[in-house]
BAFI-81254 format. One record per residue (C-alpha): x, y, z. Coordinates in steps of 0.5 Angstrom, whole numbers, plus 500, padded with zeros to 3 digits. Example, Ala and Ser with C-alpha at 12.3 -4.5 7.8 and 13.67 -1.06 7.14 Angstrom:
2
525491516527498514
***
This chain:
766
360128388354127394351122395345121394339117398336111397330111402329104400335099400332095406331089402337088400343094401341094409341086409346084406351089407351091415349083416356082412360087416357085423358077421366079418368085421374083427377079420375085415375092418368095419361095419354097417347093414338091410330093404326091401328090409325093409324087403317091406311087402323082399330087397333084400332088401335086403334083395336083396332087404333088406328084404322088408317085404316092401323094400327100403333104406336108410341113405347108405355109403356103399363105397365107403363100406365096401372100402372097410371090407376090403380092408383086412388089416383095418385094425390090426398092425399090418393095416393093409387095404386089400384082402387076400383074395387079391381084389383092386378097391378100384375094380369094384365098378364103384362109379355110381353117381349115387356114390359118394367118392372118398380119399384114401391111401394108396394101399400096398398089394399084398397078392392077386388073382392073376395065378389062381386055377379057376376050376371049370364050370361043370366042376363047380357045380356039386353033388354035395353044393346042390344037397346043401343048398336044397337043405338050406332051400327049404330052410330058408323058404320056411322062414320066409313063410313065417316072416311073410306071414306075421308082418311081412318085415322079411331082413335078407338071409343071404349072409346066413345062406352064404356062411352055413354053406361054408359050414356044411361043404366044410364039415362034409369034407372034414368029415370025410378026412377023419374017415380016411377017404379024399374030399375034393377041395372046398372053392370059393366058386363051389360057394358061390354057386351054393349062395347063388342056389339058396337065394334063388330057391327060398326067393320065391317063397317071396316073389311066389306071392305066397303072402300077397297076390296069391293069398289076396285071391283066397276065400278068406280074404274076399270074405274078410273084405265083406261078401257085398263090399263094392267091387268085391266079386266071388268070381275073382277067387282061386283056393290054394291048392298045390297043383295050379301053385307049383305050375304057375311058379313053373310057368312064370319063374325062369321067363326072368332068367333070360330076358338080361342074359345078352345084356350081361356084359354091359351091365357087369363091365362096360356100365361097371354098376356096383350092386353093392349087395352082390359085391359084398356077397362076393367079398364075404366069400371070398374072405371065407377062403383064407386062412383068417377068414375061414378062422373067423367063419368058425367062430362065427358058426358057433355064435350062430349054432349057439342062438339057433339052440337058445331061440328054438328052445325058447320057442318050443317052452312057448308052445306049453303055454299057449293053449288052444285059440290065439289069446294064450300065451306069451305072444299075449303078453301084457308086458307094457300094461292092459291098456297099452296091451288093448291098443296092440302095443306090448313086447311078445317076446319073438325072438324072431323079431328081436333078431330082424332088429339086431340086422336092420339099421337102427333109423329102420327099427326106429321109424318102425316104432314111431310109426306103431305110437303114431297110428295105435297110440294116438291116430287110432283112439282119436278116430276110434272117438269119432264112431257113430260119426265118421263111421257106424257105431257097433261094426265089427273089428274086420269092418272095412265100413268102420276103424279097420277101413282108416287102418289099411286105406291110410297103410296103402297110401303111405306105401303107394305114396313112398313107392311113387316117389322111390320109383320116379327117383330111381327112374329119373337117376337111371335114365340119367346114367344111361344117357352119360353113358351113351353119351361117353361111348357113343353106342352100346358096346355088346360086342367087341374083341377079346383082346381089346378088352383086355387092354390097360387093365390089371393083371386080376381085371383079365383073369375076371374078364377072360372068365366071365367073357368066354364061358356064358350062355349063347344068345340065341338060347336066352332069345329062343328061351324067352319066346318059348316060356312066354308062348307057354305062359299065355297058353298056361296063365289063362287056364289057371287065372280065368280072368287073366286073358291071354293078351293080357300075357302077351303085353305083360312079356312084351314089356316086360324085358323093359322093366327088367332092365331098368330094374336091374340098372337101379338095381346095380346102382342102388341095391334097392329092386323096385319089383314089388313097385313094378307089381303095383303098377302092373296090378292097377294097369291091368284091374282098370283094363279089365274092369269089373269083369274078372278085373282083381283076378286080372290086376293080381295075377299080373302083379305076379307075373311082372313081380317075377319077371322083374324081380328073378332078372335083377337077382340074376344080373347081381348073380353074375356081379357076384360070380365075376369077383369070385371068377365063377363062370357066367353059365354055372352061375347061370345053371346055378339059377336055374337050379335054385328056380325050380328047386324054389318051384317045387320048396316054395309051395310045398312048405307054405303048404306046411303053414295053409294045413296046420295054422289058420293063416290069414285070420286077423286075430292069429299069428299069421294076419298074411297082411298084405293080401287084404292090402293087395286084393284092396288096391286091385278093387280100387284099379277098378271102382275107385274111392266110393267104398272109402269111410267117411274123411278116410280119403282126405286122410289118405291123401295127407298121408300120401304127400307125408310119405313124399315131402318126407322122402324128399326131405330126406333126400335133399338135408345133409346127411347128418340130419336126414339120418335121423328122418324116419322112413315113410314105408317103415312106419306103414308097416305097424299102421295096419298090423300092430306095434307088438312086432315094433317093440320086438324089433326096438329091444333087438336095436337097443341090444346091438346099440348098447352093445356097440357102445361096450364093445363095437369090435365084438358087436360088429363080429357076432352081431349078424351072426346071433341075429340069424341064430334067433330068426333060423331058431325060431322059424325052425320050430314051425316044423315041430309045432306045424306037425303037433297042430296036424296030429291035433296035440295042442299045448297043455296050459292057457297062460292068460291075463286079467285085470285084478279085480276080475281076476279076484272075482273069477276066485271067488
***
């Protein structure tokens, strides 16, 4: 069977599973990579990639690469395909029509899961798991904020969630043995629920909205957009402030957690869907507890703990230089010339960005910087001569009237054009799978005996199937749960949200459920969550229903409420994928979700609290643009005026540029594979149009290094590789606290590092 591209895996496919393989592969076999990441606008993707905040992907082998880790002995003398956690390669559910079959050698077993004790379900769940996992929550929430604030490329951290809570529990319980006193044992379900917690804590910093829908109701956007732009009324406002933000995240974040819970076992068993993210996930953990892969983990550890120092030591060196304002400094750094420096083209020397290269695939980063020279090298100065033509002469950089207007209109066609696409593809395979499947069985089996089920299947399939088939939770608490937290929500919503009336919330959660499933079964057969799309749609839908009557405050506000419904629903499906392959039980995992939900209710805003009081976020000349919330308030004012506020010629342009980002998803999807591996992807090259390239060359330099790397020494490369790429990103995103506290205390840095021509230099001497 051919497999078939999914241009939109960074989110999740590319982050989790290359940064897998370049953690694992010396102990496991090969390699690969994340979205939505693009997670572009978080899967990820990443989900799961990546999570680019947008979410997107690069045609990706997931059976091929889960076959490599499974193959612990890949290069070694023993070549043994099964790792010694015991798990069948024909177990993993890898029947997706999207995959791609391939030969292979009949491996030789070396042990299975049949006799291993799975401890019970309250007992995977620990005091010292829910610390860590708070820990690494607020950590990771952290650097979410400062991603989805610079440029919103967000690569999935699972893997370094996953590996540092291996770390953790191990030096608590190594440490308490050096004391004398008995450490329970460390078990791969105890990091499972530890994994599944983080995720789900520091998810929300991105599902939250905090760098999209939330931000697009703030002040400084309406006003950014120009206080009398058509459609843009001081009506539909609402300030940041804590309280509504963490009672709105309580109100709508756990809704998602039970809209699949009875759906469960179809998706994990009878549909057999692979979600490729959560079975690598699973096979990474389960890796961690043997011999060889605890070995490995180790050194792996001390890579990471290794780049963490040099990126937070580079960063807080930057802080002496930068001075007051936002033109200081090595972020300013004309590295590539004043001229290329004038048109935003120049390496900054982030050591955060040049980390989100070394995890993304090398096509992701490539299209990224093809698309930064295509729009600031050459589309930019072209329309910038048309001025006191196309647009008035003299207008502000910040004028929607002027060259700005062309940068994020053009931006929003390329994302809705490559969305539109991505979300008919994924709809048409989904429907089809659905319907082959029906038409196998007959009927939906939801019910059936346990016995039956156990019939013909290896002696590791019934130890998975008796766990997860006889802990869960009852459907009539997902059912009563689902109807109580939406009664609670069309009460709560409108009090917060004016404009969002409460039958607005009714339909959201009536539909809501729908979506969720067929999310979730994209999900499960192509690692790509379609959530931030579902967001869109809701975000159109229901600005035009409303109209200008509170119309962007309604359209945004459901945008959220479907975002996280959809989004939390198809993290918790991958969940149980991932707690069926490491025998966790269905309710810790449950409870585990739960957990990290309203751990990330309360983690999530208060450290984007840390970014709102200490820099000045949203401003178009600072670190922290928050790019898509001027993009997400702009498409709810089109959902309600139309194109009459477009600059001259904008609309043909955005209209070439939206049937671009289709032919080009097309055609990448329809060439062979060794030619449409080196098609740029539509949604990675938006990401600079609006932005700037300085990011692009970051995450350029960061896929050159792995690339040279790889070539002088693959075996290496693919070990370390994730590993130095979380140590840069954690490094620098944890030096937000140290800077976030000096911007408080009003310490500013001491030196203004700037750069001049040579002749106003000489002139400012004399």
């Amino acid at each position: 069977m051919r497999s078939v591209v999914v241009s939109e895996l960074e989110a999740n496919l590319f982050t989790i599973l290359l940064s897998f393989l370049s953690l694992i592969s010396r102990s496991l076999g090969d390699r690969c990579e994340n979205r939505d990441v693009i997670h572009v606008e978080h899967t990820t993707i990443p989900s799961s990639v990546p999570k680019v905040t947008e979410g997107r992907g690069s045609g990706f082998n997931a059976e091929t690469e889960v076959r490599k880790f499974l193959n612990m002995g890949a290069n070694s003398e023993a070549g043994s395909s099964y790792g010694d956690d015991g798990i069948y390669p024909d177990e993993l559910g890898i029947t997706s029509p999207l995959l791609k079959e391939e030969e292979s050698e009949e491996p030789e077993k070396l042990e299975t899961l049949a006799d291993v004790e799975v401890p019970p379900w309250n007992e995977q769940i620990t005091f010292r798991g829910i610390l860590v996992s708070m820990l690494l929550g607020a950590v990771f929430c952290i650097i979410t904020h400062k991603l989805n604030f610079s440029v919103g490329v967000i690569p999935s951290l699972n893997v370094a969630a996953g590996l540092l809570g291996f770390f953790f529990i191990k030096l608590w319980t190594g440490t308490l043995s050096q004391l004398g006193f008995w450490a329970k044992p460390f078990t791969r379900q105890e990091n499972t629920v530890i994994q599944t917690t983080v995720v789900s804590c520091y998810g929300l910093a991105f599902s939250g909205g905090f760098g999209s829908y939330l931000m697009a109701m703030d002040r400084r956007t309406y006003e950014l957009l120009g206080v009398d732009y058509p459609g843009n009324n001081p009506a539909d406002v609402k300030v940041p402030q804590l309280g509504w933000m963490i009672a709105f995240m309580f109100t709508v974040s756990f809704v998602g957690l039970l809209a699949l819970v009875p759906l469960r076992k179809i998706m994990i068993i009878d549909y057999a869907l692979t979600y490729p993210s959560g079975t690598a996930t699973a096979v990474l953990i389960n890796s961690f507890h043997t011999s060889r892969g605890a070995e490995v983990a180790r050194k792996q550890v001390k890579c990471l703990g290794k780049y963490f120092t040099i990126s937070f030591f580079w960063s807080m060196f930057k802080w002496f230089f930068s001075g007051i304002g936002d033109s200081c400094g090595f972020d300013n750094f004309p590295s590539l010339g004043l001229l290329a420096f004038d048109h935003r083209i120049y390496f900054d020397f982030s050591l955060t960005y040049v980390g989100v290269g070394l995890i993304c695939p090398h096509i992701v980063n490539c299209s990224v910087v093809f698309g930064a020279l295509l729009s600031w090298g050459l589309l930019w100065p072209l329309i910038n001569t048309r001025e006191g033509d196309w647009f008035p002469a003299g207008l502000g950089p910040t004028d929607f009237k002027g060259l700005y207007g062309y940068k994020v209109f053009i931006a929003i066609a390329i994302v809705l054009g490559d969305g539109l696409y991505n979300f008919i593809k994924i709809f048409l395979v989904t429907g089809r799978s659905i319907v082959s499947q029906y038409q196998k069985n007959q009927s939906l089996p939801v019910t059936g005996e346990l016995e039956q089920e156990l019939k013909h299947i290896s002696p590791d399939e019934k130890k998975r199937r008796k766990v997860f088939l006889t802990e869960g939770v009852p459907e009539w608490v997902a059912v009563a749960g689902y109807v109580g937290l939406a009664a609670i929500s069309i009460a709560c919503i409108p009090r917060i949200f004016p404009g969002m009336r409460w039958y607005f919330v009714f339909v959201c959660y009536l539909i809501a459920p729908v979506l969720a499933f067929c999310n979730s079964y994209g999900t499960g057969l192509t690692d790509w969550s379609l959530a931030s799309t579902y967001g869109k749609l809701g975000l159109f839908v229901f600005a035009s229903w409303a109209g200008n009557s509170g119309g962007v405050m309604a359209g945004l506000t459901a945008c959220g409420v479907m975002m996280s419904i959809v989004s939390t629903a198809a993290d918790l499906v991958q969940d149980f994928k991932t707690g069926y392959l490491t025998l966790s039980s269905p309710r810790s995992m449950f409870i585990s979700q739960v957990l990290g939900t309203a751990l990330g209710c309360v983690i999530a805003p208060l450290t984007f609290w840390i970014f709102w009081t200490a820099f000045d976020v949203g401003s178009q000349t600072g670190e922290y643009k928050a790019p898509y919330a001027i993009i997400y308030r702009e498409m709810a004012i089109l959902g309600i005026t139309g194109f009459s506020a477009l600059p001259s010629h904008c609309l043909a342009l955005c209209i070439g540029f939206f049937v671009f980002a289709i032919v080009t998803n097309l055609i990448r999807d329809l060439a062979p594979q060794k030619y449409s591996q080196y098609i740029p992807i539509p949604m990675a090259m938006a990401i600079p149009f609006y932005i700037g390239a300085y990011f692009a060359i970051d995450m350029f330099v960061g896929t050159v290094i792995l690339f040279v790397w790889e070539k002088l020494n693959k075996k290496e490369a693919d070990v370390y590789g994730g590993a130095m790429a979380s140590g840069l990103i954690c490094g620098d995103g944890i030096w937000t606290i140290p800077a976030a506290i000096l911007s408080l205390t009003k310490i500013n840095p001491p030196i203004c590092m700037t750069f001049l021509p040579a002749g106003d230099a000489a002139g400012n001497m004399l």
